[in-house]
TORKOL-4160 file (C-alpha; in steps of 0.2 Angstrom, whole numbers, padded with zeros to 4 digits, m for minus):
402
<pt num="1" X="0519" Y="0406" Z="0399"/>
<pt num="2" X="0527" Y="0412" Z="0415"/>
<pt num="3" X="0531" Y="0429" Z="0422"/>
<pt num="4" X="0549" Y="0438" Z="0428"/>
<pt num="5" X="0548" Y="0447" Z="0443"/>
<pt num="6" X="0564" Y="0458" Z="0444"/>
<pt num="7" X="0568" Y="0467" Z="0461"/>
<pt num="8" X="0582" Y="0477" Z="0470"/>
<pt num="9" X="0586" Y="0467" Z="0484"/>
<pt num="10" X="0577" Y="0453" Z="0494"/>
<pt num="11" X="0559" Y="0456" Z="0497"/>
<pt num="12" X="0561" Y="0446" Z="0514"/>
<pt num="13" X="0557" Y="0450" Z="0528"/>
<pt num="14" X="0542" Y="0457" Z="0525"/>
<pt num="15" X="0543" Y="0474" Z="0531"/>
<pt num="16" X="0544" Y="0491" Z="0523"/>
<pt num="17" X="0534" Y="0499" Z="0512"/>
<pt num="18" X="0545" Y="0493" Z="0495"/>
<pt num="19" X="0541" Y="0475" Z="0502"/>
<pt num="20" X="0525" Y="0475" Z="0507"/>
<pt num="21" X="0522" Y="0483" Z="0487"/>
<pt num="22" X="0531" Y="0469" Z="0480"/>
<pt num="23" X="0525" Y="0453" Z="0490"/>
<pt num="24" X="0508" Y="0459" Z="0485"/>
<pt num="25" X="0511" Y="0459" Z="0468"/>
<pt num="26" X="0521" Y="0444" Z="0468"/>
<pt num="27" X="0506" Y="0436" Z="0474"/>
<pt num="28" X="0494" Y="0443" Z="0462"/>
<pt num="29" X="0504" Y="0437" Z="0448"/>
<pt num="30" X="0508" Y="0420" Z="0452"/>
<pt num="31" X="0489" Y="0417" Z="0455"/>
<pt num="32" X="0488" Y="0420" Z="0436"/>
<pt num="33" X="0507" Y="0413" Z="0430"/>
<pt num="34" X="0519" Y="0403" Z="0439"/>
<pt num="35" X="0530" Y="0417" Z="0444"/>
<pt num="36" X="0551" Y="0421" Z="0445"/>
<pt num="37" X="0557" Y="0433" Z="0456"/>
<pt num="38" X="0575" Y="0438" Z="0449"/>
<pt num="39" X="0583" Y="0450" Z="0463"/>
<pt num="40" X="0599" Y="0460" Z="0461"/>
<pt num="41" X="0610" Y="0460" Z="0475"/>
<pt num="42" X="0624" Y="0472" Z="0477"/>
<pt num="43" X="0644" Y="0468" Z="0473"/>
<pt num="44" X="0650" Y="0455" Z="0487"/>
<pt num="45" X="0634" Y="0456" Z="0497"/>
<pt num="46" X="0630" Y="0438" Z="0502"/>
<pt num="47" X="0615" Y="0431" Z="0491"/>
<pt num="48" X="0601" Y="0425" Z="0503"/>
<pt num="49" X="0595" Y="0408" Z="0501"/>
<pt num="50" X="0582" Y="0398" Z="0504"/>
<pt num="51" X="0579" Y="0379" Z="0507"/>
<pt num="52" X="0569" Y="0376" Z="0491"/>
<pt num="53" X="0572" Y="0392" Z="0482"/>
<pt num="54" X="0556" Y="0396" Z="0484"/>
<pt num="55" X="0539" Y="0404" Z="0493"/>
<pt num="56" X="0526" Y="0396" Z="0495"/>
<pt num="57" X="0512" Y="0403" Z="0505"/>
<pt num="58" X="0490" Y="0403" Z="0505"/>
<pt num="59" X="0491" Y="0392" Z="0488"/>
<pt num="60" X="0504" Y="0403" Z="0478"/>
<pt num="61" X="0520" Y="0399" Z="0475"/>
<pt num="62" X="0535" Y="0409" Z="0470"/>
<pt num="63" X="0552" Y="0403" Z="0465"/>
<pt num="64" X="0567" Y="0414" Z="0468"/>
<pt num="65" X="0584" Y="0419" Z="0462"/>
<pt num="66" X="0597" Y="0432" Z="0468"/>
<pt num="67" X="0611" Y="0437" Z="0455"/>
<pt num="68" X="0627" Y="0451" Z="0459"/>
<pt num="69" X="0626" Y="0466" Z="0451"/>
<pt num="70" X="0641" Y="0467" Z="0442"/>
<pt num="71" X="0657" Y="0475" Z="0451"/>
<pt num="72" X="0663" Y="0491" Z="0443"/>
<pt num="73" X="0682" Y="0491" Z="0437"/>
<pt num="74" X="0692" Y="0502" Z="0447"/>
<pt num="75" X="0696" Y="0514" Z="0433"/>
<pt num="76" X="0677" Y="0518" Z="0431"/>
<pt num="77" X="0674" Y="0522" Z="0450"/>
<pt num="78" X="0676" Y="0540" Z="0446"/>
<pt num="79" X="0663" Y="0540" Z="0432"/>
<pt num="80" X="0649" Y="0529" Z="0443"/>
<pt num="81" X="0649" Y="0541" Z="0456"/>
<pt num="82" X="0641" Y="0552" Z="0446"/>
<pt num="83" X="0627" Y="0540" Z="0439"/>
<pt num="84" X="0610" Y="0544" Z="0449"/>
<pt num="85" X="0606" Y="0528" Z="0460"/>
<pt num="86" X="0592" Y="0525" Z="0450"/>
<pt num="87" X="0605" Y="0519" Z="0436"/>
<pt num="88" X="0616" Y="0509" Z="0444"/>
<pt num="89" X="0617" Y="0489" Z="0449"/>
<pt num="90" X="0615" Y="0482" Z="0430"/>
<pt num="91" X="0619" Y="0463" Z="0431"/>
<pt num="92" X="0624" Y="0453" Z="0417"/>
<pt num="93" X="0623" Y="0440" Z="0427"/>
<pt num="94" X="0604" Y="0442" Z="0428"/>
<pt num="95" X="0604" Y="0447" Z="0410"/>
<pt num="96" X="0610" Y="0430" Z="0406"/>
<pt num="97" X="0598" Y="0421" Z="0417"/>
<pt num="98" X="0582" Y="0428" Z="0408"/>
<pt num="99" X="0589" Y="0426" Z="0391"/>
<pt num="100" X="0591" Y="0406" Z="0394"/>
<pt num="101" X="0575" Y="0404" Z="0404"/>
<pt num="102" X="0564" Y="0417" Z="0394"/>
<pt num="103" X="0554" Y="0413" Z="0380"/>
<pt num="104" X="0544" Y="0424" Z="0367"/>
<pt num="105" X="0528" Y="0428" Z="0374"/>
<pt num="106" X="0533" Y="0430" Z="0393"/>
<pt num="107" X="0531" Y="0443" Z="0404"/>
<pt num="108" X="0547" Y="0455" Z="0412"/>
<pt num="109" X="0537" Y="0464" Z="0427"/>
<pt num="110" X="0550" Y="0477" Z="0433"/>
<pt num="111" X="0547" Y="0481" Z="0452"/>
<pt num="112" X="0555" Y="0497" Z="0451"/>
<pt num="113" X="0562" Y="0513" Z="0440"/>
<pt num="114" X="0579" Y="0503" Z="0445"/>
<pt num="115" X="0576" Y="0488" Z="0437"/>
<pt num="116" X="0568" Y="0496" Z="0420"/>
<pt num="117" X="0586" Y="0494" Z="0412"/>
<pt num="118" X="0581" Y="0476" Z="0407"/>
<pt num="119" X="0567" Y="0481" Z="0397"/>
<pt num="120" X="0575" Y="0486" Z="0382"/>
<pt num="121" X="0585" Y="0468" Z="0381"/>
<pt num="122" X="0567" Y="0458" Z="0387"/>
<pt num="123" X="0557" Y="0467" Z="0372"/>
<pt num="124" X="0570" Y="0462" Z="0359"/>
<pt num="125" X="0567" Y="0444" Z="0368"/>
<pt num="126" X="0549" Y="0446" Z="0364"/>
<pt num="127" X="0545" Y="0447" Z="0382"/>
<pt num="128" X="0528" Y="0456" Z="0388"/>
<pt num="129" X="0534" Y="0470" Z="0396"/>
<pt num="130" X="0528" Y="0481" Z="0413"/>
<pt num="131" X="0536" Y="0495" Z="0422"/>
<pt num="132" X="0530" Y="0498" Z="0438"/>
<pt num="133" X="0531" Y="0516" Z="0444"/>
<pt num="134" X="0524" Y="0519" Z="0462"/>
<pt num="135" X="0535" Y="0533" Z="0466"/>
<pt num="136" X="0539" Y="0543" Z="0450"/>
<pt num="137" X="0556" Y="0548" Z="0456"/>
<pt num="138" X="0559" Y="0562" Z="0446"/>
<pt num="139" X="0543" Y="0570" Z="0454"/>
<pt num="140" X="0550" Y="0567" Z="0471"/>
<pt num="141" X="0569" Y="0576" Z="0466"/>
<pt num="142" X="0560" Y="0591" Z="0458"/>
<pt num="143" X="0550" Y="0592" Z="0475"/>
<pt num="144" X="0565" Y="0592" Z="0484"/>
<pt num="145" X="0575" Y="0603" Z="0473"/>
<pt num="146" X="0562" Y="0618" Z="0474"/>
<pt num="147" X="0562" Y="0614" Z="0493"/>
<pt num="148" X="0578" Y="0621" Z="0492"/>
<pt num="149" X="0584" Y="0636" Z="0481"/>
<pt num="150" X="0600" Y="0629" Z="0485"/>
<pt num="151" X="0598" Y="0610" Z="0482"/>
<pt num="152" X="0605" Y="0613" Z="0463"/>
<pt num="153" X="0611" Y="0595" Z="0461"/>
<pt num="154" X="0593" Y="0587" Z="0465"/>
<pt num="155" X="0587" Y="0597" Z="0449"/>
<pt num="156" X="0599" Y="0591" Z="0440"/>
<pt num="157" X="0596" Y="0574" Z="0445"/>
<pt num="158" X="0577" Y="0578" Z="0443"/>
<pt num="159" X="0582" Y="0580" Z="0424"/>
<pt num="160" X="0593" Y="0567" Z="0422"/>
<pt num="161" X="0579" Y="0555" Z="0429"/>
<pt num="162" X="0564" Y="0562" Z="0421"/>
<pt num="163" X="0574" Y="0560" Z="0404"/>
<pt num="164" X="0579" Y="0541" Z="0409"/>
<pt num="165" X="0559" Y="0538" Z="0417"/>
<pt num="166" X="0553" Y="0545" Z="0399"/>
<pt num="167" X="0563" Y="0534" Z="0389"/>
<pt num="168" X="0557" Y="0518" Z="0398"/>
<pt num="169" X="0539" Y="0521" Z="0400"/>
<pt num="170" X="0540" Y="0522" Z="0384"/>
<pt num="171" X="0550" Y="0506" Z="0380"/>
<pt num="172" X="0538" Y="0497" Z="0392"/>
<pt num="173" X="0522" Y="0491" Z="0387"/>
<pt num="174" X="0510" Y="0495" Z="0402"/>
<pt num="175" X="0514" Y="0507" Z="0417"/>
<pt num="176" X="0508" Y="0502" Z="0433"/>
<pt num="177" X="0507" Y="0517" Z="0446"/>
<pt num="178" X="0500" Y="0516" Z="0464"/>
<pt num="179" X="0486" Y="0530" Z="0462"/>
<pt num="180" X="0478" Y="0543" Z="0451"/>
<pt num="181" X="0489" Y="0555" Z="0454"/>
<pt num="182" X="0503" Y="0546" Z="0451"/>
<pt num="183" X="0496" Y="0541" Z="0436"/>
<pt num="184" X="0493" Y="0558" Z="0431"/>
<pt num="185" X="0513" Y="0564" Z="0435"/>
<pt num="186" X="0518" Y="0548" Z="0421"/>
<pt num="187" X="0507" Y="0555" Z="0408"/>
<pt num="188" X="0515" Y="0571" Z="0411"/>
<pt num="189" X="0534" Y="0562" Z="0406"/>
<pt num="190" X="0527" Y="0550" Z="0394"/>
<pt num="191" X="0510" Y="0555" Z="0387"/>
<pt num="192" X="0508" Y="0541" Z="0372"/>
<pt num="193" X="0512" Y="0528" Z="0388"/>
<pt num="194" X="0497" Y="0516" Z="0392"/>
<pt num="195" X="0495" Y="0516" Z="0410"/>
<pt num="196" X="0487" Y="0504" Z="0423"/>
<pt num="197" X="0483" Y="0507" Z="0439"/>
<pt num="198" X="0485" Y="0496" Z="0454"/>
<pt num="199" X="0481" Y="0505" Z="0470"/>
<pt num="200" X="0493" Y="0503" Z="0488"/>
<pt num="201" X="0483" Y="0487" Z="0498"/>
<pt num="202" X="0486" Y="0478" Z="0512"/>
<pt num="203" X="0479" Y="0459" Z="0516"/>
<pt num="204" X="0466" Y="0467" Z="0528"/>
<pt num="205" X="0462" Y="0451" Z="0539"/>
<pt num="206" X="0482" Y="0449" Z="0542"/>
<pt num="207" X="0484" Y="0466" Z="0553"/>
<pt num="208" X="0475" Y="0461" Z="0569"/>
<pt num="209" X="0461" Y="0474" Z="0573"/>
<pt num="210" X="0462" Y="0482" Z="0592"/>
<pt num="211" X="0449" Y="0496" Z="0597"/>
<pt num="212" X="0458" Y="0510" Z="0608"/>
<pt num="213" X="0457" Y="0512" Z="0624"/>
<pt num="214" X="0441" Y="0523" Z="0631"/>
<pt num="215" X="0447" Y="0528" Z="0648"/>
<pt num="216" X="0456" Y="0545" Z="0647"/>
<pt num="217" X="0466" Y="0539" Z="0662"/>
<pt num="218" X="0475" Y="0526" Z="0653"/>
<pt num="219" X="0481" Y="0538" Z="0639"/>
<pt num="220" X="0501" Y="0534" Z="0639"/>
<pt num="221" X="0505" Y="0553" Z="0630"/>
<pt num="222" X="0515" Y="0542" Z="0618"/>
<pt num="223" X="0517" Y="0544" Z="0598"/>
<pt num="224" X="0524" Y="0531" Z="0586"/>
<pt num="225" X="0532" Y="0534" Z="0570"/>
<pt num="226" X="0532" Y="0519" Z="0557"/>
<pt num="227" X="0549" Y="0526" Z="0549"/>
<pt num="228" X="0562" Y="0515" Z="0538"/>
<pt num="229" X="0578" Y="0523" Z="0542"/>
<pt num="230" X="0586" Y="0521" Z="0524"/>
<pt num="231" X="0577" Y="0534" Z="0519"/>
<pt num="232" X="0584" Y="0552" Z="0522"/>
<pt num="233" X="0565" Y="0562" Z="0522"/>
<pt num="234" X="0562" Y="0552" Z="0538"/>
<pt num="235" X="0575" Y="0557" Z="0546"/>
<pt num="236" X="0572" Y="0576" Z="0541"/>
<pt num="237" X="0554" Y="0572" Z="0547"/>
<pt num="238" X="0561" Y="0564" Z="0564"/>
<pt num="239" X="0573" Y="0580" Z="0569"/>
<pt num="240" X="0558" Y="0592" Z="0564"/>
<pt num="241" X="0547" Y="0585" Z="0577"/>
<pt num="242" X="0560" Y="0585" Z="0590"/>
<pt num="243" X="0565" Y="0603" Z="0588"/>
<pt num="244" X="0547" Y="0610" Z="0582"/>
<pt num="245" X="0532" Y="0599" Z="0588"/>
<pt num="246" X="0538" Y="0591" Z="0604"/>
<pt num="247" X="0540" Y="0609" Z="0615"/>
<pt num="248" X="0524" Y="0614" Z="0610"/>
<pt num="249" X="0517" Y="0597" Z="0616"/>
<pt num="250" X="0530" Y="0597" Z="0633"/>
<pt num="251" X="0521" Y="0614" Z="0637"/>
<pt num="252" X="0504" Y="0612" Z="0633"/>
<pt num="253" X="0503" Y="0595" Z="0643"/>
<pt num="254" X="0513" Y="0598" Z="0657"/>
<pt num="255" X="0525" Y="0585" Z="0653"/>
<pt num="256" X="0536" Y="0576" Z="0641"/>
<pt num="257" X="0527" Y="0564" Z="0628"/>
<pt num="258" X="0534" Y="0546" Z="0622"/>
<pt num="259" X="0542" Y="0547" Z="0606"/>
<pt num="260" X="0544" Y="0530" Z="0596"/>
<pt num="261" X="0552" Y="0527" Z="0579"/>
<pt num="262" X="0543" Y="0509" Z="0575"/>
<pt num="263" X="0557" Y="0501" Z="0561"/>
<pt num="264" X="0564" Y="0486" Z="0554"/>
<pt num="265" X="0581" Y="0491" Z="0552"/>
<pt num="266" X="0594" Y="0495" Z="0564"/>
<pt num="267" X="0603" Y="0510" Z="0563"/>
<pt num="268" X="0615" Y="0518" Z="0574"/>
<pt num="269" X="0617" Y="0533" Z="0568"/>
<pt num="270" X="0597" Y="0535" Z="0570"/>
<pt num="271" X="0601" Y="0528" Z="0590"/>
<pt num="272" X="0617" Y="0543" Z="0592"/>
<pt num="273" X="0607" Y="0558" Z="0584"/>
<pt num="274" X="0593" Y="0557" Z="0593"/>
<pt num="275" X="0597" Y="0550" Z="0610"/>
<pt num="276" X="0587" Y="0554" Z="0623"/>
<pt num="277" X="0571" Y="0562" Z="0614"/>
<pt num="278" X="0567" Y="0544" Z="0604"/>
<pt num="279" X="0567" Y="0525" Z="0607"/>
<pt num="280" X="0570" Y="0514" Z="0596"/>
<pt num="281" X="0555" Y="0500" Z="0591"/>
<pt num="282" X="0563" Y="0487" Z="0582"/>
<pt num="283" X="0549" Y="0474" Z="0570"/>
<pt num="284" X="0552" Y="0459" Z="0560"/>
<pt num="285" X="0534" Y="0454" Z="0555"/>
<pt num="286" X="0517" Y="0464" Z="0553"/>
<pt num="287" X="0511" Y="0456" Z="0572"/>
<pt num="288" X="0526" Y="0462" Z="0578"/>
<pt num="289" X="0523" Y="0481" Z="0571"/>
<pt num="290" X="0505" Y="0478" Z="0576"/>
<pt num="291" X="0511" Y="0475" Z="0596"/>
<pt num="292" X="0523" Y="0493" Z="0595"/>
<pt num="293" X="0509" Y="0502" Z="0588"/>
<pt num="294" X="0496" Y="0495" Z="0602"/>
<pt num="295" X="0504" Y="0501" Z="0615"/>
<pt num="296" X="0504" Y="0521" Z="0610"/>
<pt num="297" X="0490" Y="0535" Z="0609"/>
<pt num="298" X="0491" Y="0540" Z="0593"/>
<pt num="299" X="0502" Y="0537" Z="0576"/>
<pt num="300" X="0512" Y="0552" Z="0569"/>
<pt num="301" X="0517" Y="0552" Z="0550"/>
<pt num="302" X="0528" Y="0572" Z="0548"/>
<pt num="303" X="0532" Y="0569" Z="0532"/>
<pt num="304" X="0539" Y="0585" Z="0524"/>
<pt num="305" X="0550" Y="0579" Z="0507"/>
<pt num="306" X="0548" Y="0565" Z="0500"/>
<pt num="307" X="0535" Y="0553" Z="0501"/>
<pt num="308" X="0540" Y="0538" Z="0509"/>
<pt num="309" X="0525" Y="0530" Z="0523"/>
<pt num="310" X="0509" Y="0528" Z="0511"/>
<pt num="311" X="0510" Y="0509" Z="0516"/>
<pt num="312" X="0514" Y="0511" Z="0533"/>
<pt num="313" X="0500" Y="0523" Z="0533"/>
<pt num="314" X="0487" Y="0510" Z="0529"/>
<pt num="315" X="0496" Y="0499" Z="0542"/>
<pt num="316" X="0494" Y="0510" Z="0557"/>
<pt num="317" X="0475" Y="0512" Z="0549"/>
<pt num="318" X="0471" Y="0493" Z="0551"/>
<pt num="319" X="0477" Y="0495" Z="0569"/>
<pt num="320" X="0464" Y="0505" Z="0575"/>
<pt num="321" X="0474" Y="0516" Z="0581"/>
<pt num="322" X="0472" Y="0535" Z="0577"/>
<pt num="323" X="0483" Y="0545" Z="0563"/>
<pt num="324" X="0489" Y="0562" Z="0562"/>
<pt num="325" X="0498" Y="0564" Z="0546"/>
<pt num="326" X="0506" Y="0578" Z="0534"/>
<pt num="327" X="0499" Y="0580" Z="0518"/>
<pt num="328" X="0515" Y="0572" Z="0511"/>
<pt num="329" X="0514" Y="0558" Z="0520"/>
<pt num="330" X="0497" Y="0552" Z="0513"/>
<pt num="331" X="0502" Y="0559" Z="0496"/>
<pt num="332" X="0488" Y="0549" Z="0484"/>
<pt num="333" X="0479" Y="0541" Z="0493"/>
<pt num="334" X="0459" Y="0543" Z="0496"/>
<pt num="335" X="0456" Y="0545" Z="0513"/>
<pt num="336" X="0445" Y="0558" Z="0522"/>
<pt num="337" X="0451" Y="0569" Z="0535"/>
<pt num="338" X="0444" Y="0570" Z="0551"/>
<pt num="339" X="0435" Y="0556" Z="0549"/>
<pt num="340" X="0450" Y="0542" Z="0543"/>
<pt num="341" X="0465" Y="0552" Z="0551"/>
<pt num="342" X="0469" Y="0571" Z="0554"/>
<pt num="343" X="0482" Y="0580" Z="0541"/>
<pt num="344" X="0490" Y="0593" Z="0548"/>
<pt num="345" X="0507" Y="0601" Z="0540"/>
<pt num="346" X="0516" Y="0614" Z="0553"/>
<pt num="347" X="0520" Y="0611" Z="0571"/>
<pt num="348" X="0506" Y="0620" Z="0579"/>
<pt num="349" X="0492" Y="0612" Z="0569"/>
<pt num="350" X="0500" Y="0594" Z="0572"/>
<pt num="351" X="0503" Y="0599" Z="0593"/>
<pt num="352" X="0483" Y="0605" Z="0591"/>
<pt num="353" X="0479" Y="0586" Z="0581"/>
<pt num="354" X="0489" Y="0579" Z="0594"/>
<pt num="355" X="0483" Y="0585" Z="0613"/>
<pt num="356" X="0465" Y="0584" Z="0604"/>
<pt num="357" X="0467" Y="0565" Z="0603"/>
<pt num="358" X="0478" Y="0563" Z="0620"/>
<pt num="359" X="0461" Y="0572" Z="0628"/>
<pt num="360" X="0449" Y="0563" Z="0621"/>
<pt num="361" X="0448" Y="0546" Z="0620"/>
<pt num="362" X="0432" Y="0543" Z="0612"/>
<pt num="363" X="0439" Y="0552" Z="0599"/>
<pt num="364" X="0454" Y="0540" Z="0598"/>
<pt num="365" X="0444" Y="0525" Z="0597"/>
<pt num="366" X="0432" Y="0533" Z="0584"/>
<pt num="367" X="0443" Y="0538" Z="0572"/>
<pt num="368" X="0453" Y="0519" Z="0571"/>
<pt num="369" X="0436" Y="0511" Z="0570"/>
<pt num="370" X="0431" Y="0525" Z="0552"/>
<pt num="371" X="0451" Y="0519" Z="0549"/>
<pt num="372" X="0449" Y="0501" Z="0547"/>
<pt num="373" X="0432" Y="0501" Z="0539"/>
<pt num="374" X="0438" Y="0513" Z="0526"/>
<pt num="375" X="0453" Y="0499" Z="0523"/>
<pt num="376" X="0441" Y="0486" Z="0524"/>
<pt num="377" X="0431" Y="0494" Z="0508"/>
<pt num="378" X="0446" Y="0504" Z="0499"/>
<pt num="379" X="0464" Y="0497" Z="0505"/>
<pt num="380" X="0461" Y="0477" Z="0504"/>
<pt num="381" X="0471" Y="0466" Z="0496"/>
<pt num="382" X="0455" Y="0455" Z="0489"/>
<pt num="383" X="0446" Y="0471" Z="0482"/>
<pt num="384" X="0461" Y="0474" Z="0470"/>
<pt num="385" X="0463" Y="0458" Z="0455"/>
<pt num="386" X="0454" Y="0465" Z="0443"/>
<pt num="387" X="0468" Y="0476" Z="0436"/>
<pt num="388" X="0481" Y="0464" Z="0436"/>
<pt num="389" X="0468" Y="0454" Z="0428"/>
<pt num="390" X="0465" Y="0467" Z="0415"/>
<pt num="391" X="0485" Y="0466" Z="0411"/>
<pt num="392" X="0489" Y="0452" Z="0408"/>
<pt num="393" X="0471" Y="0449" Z="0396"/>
<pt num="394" X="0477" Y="0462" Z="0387"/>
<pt num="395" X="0494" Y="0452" Z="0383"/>
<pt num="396" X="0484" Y="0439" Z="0378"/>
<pt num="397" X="0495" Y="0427" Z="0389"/>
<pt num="398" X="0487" Y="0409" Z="0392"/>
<pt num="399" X="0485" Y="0412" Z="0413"/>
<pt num="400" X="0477" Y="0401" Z="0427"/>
<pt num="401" X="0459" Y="0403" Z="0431"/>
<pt num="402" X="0457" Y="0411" Z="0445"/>
């Protein structure tokens, strides 16, 4: 037996919330199956490559192929505009791939609410079939739609996705969300669904721990944002603090703080809009992120749609360093406030949040030391087999010992 991984994209490098979710899958999986990740590439887009075709890393190993989504013919360009995103890029290509290599008994594991098209085609296959849902997107755009009494397209796209979520989660076999609350907002769509869940982790010992500094005179007034600039509520987020948060903060301290976005993606329409009120960090590797994030005060999520930095959360957690966070931002996960990180959801209470850990340093080092114990106990990668485990048992797959 063996297992299809199917994603959006590369996974590589491994940076980004998306990522980071599906490497750790990936290698829960392929300790259990020997493991295919097919990923769909856009029309034209170079297909990465690899030496060998495939990842190998702490005894798991992972082989990989990239396949076009198929290009739209001229005449249905119109028409495609007005499919939602999360419809689009079906490739045959792919389709043929899995229909040659599959076999009845397998399993489809697909990454993402954009990859459930296959599932209907993989369960007349006899595959096993998972859908993984850790951002119920219809949830999202009805969020955003009542935002905004005049964001009457999201609600329409809210219904076209909630209908097209509903239809595949009940197709699929097991739903896998990222928490509780997730979990509950499926059953909501689809209630007859059988649901797993499999909780955001990190690989805890891979995230170099580094107590803050003690000595108020070494505080640097600077604030880092872990953002990925693809994703339109960070940027939202990002102009919110510049026009709402940062005077309060200029006043009350006397002086202008620091302000670093902390990405892995270029972006220079990010570097034009905010010239002069951010700097630009730019990462390739978790040690890389780790370096940026060592070298500020505190770690600022302002999250106000969407919800985007759950992953980058736990990161800036197994830093040490301390986080101030909307409720949004943390959305889901099981953290306590005040103790792990400070929530704060309006520009005065994140300034107060703010020049209370600029002033007090002990405070600062505290707070990351509560952060990475709770990771160490919560939000680690080894704590988290058993429901992966508990899958594939009850597909009653022939897997490896582990």
């Amino acid at each position: 037996m063996k297992a299809f991984f199917l994603s959006s994209g590369s996974i590589f490098p491994l940076t980004g919330g998306r990522r980071l979710r599906e490497f750790q899958i990936l290698k829960e999986l392929s300790q259990h199956l020997p493991v295919r990740a097919m990923c769909v590439v856009s029309p034209g887009e170079p297909l990465p490559s690899h030496p060998t075709s495939k990842l190998t890393d702490d005894g798991f190993e992972v082989e990989f192929s990239f396949h076009h989504a198929d290009q739209t013919p001229f005449w249905r360009e119109p028409i495609e505009r007005f499919k939602p995103h999360f419809a689009k890029e079906f490739s045959q290509d792919l389709l043929k791939r899995l229909k040659k290599d599959a076999v009845r008994g397998d399993v489809l594991w697909a990454s993402r609410l954009r990859m459930a098209a296959y599932i209907p085609e993989a369960k007349k296959l006899g595959l096993r079939t998972v859908l993984e849902e850790h951002q119920i997107e219809s949830d999202v755009l009805l969020d955003e739609a009542f935002e905004n009494i005049r964001s009457w397209r999201d609600a329409v796209r809210a219904i076209q996705c909630a209908r097209y979520e509903k239809k595949l989660t009940e197709v699929a076999e097991v739903v896998v969300t990222a928490s509780l609350m997730d979990a509950t907002r499926v059953s909501r769509i689809s209630p007859n669904s059988r649901i797993q869940t499999i909780p955001f982790h990190l690989p805890i010992s891979e995230y170099k721990y580094s107590p803050c500094e003690t000595d108020a005179e070494n505080s640097r007034k600077r604030i880092v944002f872990i953002a990925d600039t693809d994703y339109g509520p960070n940027l939202q987020a990002t102009a919110w603090v510049i026009e709402e948060v940062f005077p309060r903060l200029a006043q009350a301290l006397g002086q202008k703080p620091e302000f670093w976005i902390s990405t892995w993606q270029k972006s220079s329409h990010w570097t034009d809009l905010f010239r002069g009120h951010v700097e630009m960090k730019l990462y390739r590797s978790p040690d890389e992120l780790l370096q940026i994030l060592h070298e500020c005060d505190v770690v600022l999520f302002p999250l106000k749609e969407g919800r985007g930095s759950r992953i980058h959360v736990l990161e800036a957690m197994a830093s040490g360093i301390p986080v101030v966070s909307t409720g949004r931002s943390v959305d889901g996960l099981t953290l306590r406030p005040s103790y792990d990180l400070f929530i704060a959801n309006d520009a005065d209470s994140i300034t107060s949040q703010l020049l209370r850990l600029f002033r007090d340093p002990a405070l600062r080092r505290k707070t990351g030391e509560n952060a990475r114990e709770t990771l160490e106990t919560t939000y680690s990668a080894e704590n988290h087999s058993q429901p992966m485990s508990e899958i594939l048992r009850s597909f009653q797959v022939e897997t490896r010992s582990v």
